[in-house]
C-alpha positions in Angstrom: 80.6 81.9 53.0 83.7 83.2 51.2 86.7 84.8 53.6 88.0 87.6 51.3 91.5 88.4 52.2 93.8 90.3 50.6 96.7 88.9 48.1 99.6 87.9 50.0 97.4 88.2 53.3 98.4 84.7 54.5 102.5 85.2 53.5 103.3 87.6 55.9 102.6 89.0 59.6 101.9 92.6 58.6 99.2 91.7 56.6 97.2 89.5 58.5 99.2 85.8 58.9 97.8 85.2 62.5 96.9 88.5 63.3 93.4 88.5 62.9 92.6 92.4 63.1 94.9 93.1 59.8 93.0 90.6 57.8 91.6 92.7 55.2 90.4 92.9 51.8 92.0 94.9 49.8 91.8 94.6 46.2 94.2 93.8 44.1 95.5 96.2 40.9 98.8 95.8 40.0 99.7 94.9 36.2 100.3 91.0 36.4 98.2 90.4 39.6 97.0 86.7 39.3 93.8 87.9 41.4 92.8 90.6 39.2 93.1 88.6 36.1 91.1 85.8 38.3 93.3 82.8 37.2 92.2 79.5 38.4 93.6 78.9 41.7 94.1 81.8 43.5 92.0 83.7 46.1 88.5 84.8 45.3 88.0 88.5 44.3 85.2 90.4 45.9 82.4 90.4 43.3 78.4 90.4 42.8 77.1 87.1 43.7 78.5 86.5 46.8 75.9 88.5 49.2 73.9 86.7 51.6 69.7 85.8 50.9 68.4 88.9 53.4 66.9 86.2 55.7 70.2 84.9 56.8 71.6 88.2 56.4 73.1 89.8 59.9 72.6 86.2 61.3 75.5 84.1 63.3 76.1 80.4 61.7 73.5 78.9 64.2 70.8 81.3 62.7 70.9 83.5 65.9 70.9 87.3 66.0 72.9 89.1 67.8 72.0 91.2 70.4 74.5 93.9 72.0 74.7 93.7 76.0 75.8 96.5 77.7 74.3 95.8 81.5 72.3 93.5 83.3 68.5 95.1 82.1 69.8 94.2 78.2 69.6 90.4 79.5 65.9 90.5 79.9 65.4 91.8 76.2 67.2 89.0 74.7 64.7 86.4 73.2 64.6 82.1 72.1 66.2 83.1 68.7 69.0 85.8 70.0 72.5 85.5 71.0 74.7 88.2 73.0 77.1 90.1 72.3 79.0 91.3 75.8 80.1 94.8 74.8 83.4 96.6 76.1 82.6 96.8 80.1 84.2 96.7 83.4 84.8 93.2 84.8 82.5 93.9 87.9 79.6 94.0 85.5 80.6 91.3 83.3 80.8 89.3 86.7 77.4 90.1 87.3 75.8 90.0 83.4 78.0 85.9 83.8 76.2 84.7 86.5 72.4 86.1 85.5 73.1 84.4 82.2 73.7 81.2 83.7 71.1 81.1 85.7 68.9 82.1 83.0 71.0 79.5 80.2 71.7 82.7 78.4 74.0 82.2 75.4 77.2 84.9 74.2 79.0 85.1 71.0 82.3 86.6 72.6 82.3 84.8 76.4 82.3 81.6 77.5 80.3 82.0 80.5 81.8 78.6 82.7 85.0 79.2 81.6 85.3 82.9 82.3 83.8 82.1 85.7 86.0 79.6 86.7 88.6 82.2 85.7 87.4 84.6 88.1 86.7 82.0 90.9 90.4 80.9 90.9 92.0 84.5 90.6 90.1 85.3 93.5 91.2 82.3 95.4 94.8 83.1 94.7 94.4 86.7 95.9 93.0 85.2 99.5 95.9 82.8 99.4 98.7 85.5 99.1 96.7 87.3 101.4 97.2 84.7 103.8 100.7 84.3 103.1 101.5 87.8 103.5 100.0 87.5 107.0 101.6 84.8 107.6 105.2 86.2 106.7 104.7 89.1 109.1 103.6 87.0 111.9 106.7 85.4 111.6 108.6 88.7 111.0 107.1 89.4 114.4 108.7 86.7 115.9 112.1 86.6 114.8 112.1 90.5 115.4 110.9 89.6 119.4 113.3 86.6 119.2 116.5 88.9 118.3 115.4 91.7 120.7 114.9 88.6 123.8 118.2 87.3 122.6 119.8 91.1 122.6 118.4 91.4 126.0 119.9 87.8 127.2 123.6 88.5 125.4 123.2 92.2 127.2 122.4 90.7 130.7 125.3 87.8 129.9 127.9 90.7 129.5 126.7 92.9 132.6 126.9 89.6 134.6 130.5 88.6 133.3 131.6 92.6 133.7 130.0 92.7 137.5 132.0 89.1 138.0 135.1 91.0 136.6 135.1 94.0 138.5 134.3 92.0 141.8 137.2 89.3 140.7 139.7 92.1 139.7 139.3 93.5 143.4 140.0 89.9 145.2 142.6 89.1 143.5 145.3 91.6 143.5 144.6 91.0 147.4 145.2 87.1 146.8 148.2 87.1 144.7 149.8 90.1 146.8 149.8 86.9 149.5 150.5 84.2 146.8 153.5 86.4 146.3 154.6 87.0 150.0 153.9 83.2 150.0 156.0 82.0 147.6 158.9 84.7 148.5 159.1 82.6 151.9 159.4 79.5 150.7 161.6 80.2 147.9 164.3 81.3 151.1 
């Protein structure tokens, strides 16, 4: 089967070079356009001849029709000869229509059903993981929070002890050098 794509469709970005959704046909009327004149060696223009035998017609490659899937009760319609076609739902329910269709060896056109999956799987292992971490980081929050406030309390307790040992000191000795000073004033004469 013929891809019709417009002229310059595969020169530049805007009109469809790797950006599937803007490859279009669009056809081609300007004065010296090589594809209107349909000179040898350019693109194929859109003419009678190229429509599919009605058999085939509305059919994937591997001769499979399709068959839209909107929720799990579509799954049971879907027959030997039909492929699915996961329409635009939620990820819960694509979760759900995944693992019915593997039990059931179920096909899809637009999902790989292992590799989506495994996908999900190892998001929702990381999400526990972090979970865990995040625990883990405010347990140890915890404890350096109740290690500074036991260390506060220790520094606090050090300083009333030295200021209780000062205040008892300051009293003693004035006494003590008032006699180191009648002391020394007697042996100095």
């Amino acid at each position: 089967m013929v891809k019709f794509l417009r002229r310059t469709g595969d020169r530049y970005s805007k009109l469809g070079k790797g950006r599937k959704k803007k490859q279009k046909w669009r056809r081609p009327t300007g004065r010296d356009n090589k594809m209107r004149e349909k000179r040898k060696g350019y693109p194929a223009v859109v003419k009678i001849g190229y429509k599919q035998d009605k058999k085939s017609s509305g059919m994937f490659e591997n001769s499979k029709k399709p068959v839209m899937i909107m929720n799990v009760k579509d799954l049971e319609k879907i027959k030997k000869n039909e492929i699915g076609i996961i329409g635009n739902i939620g990820k819960k329910k694509k979760i759900e229509i995944a693992n019915i269709a593997k039990e059931k060896k179920i096909e899809f056109k637009n999902l790989n059903v292992k590799k989506f999956l495994k996908k999900i799987k190892k998001s929702e292992d990381k999400k526990k993981e972090k979970i865990k971490s995040t625990k883990k980081e405010e347990k140890s929050k915890e404890k350096k929070k109740e290690k500074a406030k036991s260390e506060k309390k220790k520094v606090e307790k050090a300083v009333e002890k030295k200021k209780e040992k000062e205040s008892k000191s300051e009293s003693k000795p004035k006494i003590e050098k008032h006699k180191e000073d009648t002391l020394e004033g007697t042996s100095k004469k």
